[in-house]
C-alpha positions as CSV (number, residue, x, y, z in Angstrom):
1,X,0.0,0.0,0.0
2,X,1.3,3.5,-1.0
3,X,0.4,6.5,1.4
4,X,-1.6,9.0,-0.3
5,X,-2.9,11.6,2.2
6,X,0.2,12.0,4.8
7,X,-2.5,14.8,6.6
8,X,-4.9,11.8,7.2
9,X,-2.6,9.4,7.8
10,X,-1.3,11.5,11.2
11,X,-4.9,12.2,12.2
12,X,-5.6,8.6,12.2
13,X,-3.1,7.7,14.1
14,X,-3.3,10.7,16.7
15,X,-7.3,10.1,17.2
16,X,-6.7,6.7,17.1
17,X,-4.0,6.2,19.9
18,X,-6.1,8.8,22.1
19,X,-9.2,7.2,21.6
20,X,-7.9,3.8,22.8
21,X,-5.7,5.4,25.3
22,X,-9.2,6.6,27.1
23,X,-10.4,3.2,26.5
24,X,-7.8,1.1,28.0
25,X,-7.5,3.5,30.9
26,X,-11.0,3.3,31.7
27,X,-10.5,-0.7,31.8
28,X,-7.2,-0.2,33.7
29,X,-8.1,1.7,36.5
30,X,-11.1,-0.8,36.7
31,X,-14.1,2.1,36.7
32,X,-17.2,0.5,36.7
33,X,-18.8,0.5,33.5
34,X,-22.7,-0.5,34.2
35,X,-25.4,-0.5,31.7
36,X,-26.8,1.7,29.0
37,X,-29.4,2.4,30.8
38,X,-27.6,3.0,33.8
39,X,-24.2,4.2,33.2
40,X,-21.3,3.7,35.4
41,X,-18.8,7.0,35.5
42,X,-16.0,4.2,33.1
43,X,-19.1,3.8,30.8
44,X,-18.7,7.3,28.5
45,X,-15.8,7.6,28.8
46,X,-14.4,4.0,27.5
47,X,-17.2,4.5,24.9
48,X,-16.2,7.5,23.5
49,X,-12.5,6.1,23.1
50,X,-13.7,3.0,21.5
51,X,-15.7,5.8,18.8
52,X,-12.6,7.9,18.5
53,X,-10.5,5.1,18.2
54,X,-12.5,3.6,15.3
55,X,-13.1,7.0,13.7
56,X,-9.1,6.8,13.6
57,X,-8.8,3.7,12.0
58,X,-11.1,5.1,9.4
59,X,-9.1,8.0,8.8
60,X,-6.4,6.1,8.9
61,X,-7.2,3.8,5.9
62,X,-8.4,6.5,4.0
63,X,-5.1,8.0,4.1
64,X,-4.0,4.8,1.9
65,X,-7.3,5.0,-0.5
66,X,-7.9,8.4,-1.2
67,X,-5.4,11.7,-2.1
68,X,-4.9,14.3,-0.2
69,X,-2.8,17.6,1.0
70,X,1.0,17.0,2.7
71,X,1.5,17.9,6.2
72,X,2.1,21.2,6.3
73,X,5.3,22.8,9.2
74,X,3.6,22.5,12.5
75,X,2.2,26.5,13.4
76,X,4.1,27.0,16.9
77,X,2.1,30.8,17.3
78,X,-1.1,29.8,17.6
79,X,-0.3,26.7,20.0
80,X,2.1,29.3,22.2
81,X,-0.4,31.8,22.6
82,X,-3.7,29.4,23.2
83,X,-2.2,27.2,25.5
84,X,-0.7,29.8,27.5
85,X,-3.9,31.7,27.4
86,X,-5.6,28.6,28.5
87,X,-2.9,28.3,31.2
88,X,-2.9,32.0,32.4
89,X,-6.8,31.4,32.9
90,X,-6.4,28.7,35.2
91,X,-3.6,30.5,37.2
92,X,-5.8,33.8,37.4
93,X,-9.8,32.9,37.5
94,X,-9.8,32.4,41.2
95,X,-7.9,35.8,41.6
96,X,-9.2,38.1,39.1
97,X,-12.8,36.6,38.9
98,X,-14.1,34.8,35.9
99,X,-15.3,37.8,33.8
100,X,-11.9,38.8,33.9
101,X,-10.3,35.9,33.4
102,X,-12.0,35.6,30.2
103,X,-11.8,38.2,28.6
104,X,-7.7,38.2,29.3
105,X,-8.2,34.5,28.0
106,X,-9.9,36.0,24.9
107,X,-7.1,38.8,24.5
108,X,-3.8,36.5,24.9
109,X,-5.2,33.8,22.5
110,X,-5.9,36.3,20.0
111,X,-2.6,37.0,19.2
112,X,-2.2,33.3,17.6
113,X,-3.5,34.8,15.1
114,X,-2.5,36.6,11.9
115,X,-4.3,39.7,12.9
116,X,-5.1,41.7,16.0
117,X,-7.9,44.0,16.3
118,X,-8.6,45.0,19.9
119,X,-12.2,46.2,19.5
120,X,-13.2,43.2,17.9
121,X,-11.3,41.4,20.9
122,X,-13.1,43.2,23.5
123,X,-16.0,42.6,22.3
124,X,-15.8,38.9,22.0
125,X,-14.2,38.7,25.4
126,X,-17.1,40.9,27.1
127,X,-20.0,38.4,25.4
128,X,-18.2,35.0,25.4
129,X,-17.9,36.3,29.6
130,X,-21.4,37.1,30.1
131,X,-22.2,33.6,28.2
132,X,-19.6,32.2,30.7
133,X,-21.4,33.4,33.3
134,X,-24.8,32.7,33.0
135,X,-23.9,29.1,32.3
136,X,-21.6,28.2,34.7
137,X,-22.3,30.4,37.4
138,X,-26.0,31.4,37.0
139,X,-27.2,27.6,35.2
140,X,-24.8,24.9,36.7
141,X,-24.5,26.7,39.7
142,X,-20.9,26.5,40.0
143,X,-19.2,28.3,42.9
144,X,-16.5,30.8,40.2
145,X,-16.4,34.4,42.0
146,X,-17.0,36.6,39.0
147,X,-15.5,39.6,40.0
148,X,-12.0,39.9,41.9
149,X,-12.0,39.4,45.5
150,X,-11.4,42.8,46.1
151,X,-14.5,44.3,44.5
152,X,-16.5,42.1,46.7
């Protein structure tokens, strides 16, 4: 077999070996699974990875059937910026609030991208916060402070 779609080909193998990662992990640490009708907290979870790991091995013989693009240099800005954004939330949400937090989130991760405007920014990080909000702390009822501690 000749490799057509090297782009596939990686995206097979990386959904694949996470999807049966979850699976295997599930079944090592011995969760219990119970039925479909009455799921134990290993059932998703292994179930999803079984999915994932499937949907990989699809992918993944595709990438020997059908053509497709090369793999293209692996874009370090945009995985920089968003995981440090990501990681500068999790330092900062329980000291600057979570309205804050997001919309510094929303600010940092934007420069992984090839173009910064701030009023377009600022607006997305002022609605994606009120969303946040109303979800997490006004639906789900989980215990975020939304402003800093200081502001009462």
């Amino acid at each position: 077999m000749h490799l057509r779609n090297p782009k596939d080909f990686w995206s097979g193998i990386m959904f694949a070996a996470i999807g049966f990662a979850f699976a295997v992990i599930v079944k090592v640490y011995d969760y219990p699974m119970g039925t479909a009708s009455r799921m134990g907290p290993g059932y998703f979870p292994f179930v999803l990875g079984l999915l994932l790991g499937v949907l990989g091995l699809v992918i993944l013989f595709k990438s020997f059937v059908a053509d497709g693009e090369r793999v293209s240099a692996l874009a370090w800005r945009p995985i920089v910026w968003i995981l440090g954004a990501v990681i500068v939330f999790g330092l900062t949400v329980k000291l600057i609030g979570l309205a804050l937090a997001i919309i510094v989130l929303v600010m940092i991760s934007a420069f992984g991208g090839h173009e910064f405007k701030l009023k377009e920014q600022l607006i997305a990080g002022v609605i994606l916060s009120i969303g946040s909000i109303g979800v997490f702390v006004y639906g789900l009822k989980l215990p975020f402070p939304i402003w800093p501690q200081f502001l009462g």
